[in-house]
N, C-alpha and C positions, 0 to 999 in steps of 0.2 A: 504494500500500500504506500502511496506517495504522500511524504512528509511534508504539515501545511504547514508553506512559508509562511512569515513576516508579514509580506503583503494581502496574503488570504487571509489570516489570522483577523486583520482588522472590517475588511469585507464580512467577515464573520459575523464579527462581533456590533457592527451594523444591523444586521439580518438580512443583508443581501442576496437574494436569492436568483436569480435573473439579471441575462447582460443588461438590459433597458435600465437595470437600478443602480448599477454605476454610474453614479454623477461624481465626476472627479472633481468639480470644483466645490462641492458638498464635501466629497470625504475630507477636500484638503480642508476644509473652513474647520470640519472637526480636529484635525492635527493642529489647528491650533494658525494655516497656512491660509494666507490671500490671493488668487488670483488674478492679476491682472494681463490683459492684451495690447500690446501695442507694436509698433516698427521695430524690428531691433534691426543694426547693423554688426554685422562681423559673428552673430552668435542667434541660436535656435533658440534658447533659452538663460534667464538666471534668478539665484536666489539670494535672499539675501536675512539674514538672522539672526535672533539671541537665544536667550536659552529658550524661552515657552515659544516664541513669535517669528514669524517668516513672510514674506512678501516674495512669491514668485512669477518672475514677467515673461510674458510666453510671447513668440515674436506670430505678430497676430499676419505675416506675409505669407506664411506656412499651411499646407491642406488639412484640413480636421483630422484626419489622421494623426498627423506629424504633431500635429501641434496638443490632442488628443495625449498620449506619449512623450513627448515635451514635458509634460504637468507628470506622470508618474515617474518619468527621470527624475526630475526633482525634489516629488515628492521619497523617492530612496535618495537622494542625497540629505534632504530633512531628515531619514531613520538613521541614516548608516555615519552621516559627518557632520550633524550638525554643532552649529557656531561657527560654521563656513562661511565665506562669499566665494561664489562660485560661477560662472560665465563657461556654458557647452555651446561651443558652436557645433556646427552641421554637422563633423567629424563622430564627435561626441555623444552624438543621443544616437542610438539604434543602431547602433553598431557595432558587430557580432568581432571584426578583427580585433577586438579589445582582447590581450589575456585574461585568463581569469584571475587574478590578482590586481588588475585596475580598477580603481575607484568608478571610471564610468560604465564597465561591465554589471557594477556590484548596484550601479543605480539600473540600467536598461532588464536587470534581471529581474529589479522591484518593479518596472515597470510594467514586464510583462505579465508578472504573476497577479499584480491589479486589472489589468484589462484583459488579461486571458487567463482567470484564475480556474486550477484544475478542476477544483470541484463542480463548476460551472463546464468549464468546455470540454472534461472525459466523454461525459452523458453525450454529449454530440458529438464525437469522434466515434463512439460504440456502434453508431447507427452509420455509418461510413466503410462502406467497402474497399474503397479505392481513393487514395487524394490525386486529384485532377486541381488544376487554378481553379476551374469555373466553381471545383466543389469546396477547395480552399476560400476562394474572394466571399462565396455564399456565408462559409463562417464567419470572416473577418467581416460581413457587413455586418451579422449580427452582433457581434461585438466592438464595433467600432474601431478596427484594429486592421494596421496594414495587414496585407499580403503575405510581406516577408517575414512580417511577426508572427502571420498563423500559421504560415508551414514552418517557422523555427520548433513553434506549440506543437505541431503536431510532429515532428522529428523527436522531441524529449519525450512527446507521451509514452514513445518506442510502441505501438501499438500498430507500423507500415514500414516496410522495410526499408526505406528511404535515406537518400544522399541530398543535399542543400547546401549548390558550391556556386558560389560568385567568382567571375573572370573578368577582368581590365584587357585590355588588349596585351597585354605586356606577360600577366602572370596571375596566378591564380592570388584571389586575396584573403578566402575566408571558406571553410566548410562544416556542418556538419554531419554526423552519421549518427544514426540510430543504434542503439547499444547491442539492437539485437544482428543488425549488417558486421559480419569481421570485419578484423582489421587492414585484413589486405586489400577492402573495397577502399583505398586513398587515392582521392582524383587526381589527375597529372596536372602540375603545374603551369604551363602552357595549354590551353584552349587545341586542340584537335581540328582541321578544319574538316574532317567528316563529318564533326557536329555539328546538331543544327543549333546550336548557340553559339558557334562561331560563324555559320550564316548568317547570321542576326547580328552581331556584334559587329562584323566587318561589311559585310552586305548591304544591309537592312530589309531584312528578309521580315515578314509581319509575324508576330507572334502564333504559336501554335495553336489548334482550336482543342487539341487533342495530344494527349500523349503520342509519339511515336516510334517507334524501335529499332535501335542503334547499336553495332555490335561496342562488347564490352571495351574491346582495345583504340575506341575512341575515346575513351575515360581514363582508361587503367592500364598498368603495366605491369601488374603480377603473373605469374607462371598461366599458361593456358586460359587467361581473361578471354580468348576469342573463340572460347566454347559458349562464351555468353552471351545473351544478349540483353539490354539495358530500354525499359522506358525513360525516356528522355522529354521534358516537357521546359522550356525560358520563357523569360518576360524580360524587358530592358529595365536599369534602375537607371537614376539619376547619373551624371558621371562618367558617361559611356562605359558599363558595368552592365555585364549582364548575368541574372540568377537564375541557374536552373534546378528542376527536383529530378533527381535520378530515382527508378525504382528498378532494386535488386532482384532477380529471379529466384523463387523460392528457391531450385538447387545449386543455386549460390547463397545460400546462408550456413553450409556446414557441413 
C-alpha cells in the first residue's frame, strides 16, 4: 500500500474527496498562505515568509495549468523550507531533470501529490486499460493537471509498464520507468531517427493520434532489444523538447 504523503495528509484532513475540491488557493489560505496573480518577469513563481505567514505571487502570463502547479510548488516550498525567499523560474517548477536531492524536486513532488493525490487518482487508473494521451489528457482534465504531470502519476503508480523520456535535439534530458519495467529498459541518449519523436522533433511531423509500434533498438541498446517491439506514443513540450511514453511488451518484463 502507498505511503500518504505530506501533501495528501492535508487534502485529508480537509475532507477532500474529489478533484473538483481542490481549490488550491483555499488550501493555501488555510497554511496560513496568500495568493496572489500578476506579470512576473524572469520567474514562474515566488514566495515570500515568516514563521506563520506567506504571500505567494504566481506569474498570472502562464496557462492554468502551469500556473495551477506554480501555487503547489510553492506551497512545498512553504512545508519543506520555510522562512525562505525564494524566486522558481520556468526551469524550476515541473521539472522532472531535478535530482532527487534538490530543493525544487522536493517542492514539484508536493506539488504533484496535491493535485494528483493517490488516493484520489489510483481509483481512476484501476479503471484504465491502456495509457494513451487522449486517455492520459482525459485525466489531467479532470484534475486540473498537465499532461506531463499525469503520465509522471501514472508511471509511479507502477500499475503500466511504461517508459516517460524527454529529448532536446542534442540529448536525452530526463526519464522515467516504472518499477515494474527492468533495468535494462534505459532509453538511448540520443533520439533515434527511426522514431517517430525524432520525426516530430526534427520534422515537425503532427503529433500521434495513437500509439504506434516501433522496434525496440530504436530506444535501447541492451543484448537482443530487436526481438522487441515498443508502443511509442510524443507530444512536443515547450523548448523544442519533445516527450514520449514508451510501453514495454509484457515478454519484456522478465
Amino acid at each position: 500500500m502507498t505511503a500518504v504523503t505530506a501533501a495528501e495528509r492535508i487534502l485529508m484532513g480537509l475532507g477532500i474527496s474529489d478533484p473538483k475540491e481542490i481549490d488550491l488557493e483555499a488550501i493555501a489560505w488555510s497554511r496560513g498562505v496568500l495568493v496572489e496573480y500578476r506579470p512576473l518577469d524572469g520567474c514562474d513563481a515566488t514566495i515570500v515568509g515568516s514563521a506563520h505567514k506567506a504571500v505567494i505571487a504566481i506569474n498570472s502570463r502562464r496557462s492554468p495549468e502551469r500556473r495551477r502547479f506554480s501555487i503547489g510548488h510553492e506551497l512545498g516550498h512553504w512545508h519543506h523550507h520555510k522562512g525562505r525567499i525564494l524566486f522558481c523560474g520556468s526551469k524550476d517548477v515541473e521539472n522532472p531533470a531535478d535530482d532527487a536531492l534538490n530543493p525544487e524536486r522536493h517542492a514539484d513532488e508536493f506539488a504533484s501529490d496535491l493535485i494528483l493525490p493517490n488516493y484520489l487518482l489510483h481509483p481512476r487508473l484501476r479503471k484504465i486499460k491502456r495509457v494513451t494521451l487522449a486517455v492520459a489528457r482525459e485525466v489531467g482534465h479532470e484534475f486540473s493537471a498537465s499532461l506531463t504531470a499525469t503520465l509522471l502519476k501514472a508511471v509511479q503508480s507502477n500499475r503500466f509498464p511504461l517508459i516517460v523520456v524527454c529529448h532536446n535535439k542534442r540529448r536525452r534530458r530526463w526519464f522515467r520507468r516504472a518499477d515494474m519495467v527492468p533495468g535494462w529498459w534505459f532509453p538511448l541518449e540520443q533520439l533515434d531517427r527511426a522514431s517517430f519523436a525524432a520525426d516530430m522533433l526534427f520534422n515537425g511531423t503532427a503529433e500521434q493520434n495513437w500509439p504506434r509500434k516501433v522496434g525496440a533498438d530504436a530506444w535501447f541498446n541492451f543484448r537482443n532489444c530487436d526481438r522487441f517491439e515498443v508502443e511509442e506514443q510524443s507530444f512536443m513540450l515547450s523548448g523544442d523538447e519533445v516527450l514520449t511514453v514508451l510501453t514495454v511488451p509484457a515478454d519484456g518484463l522478465g
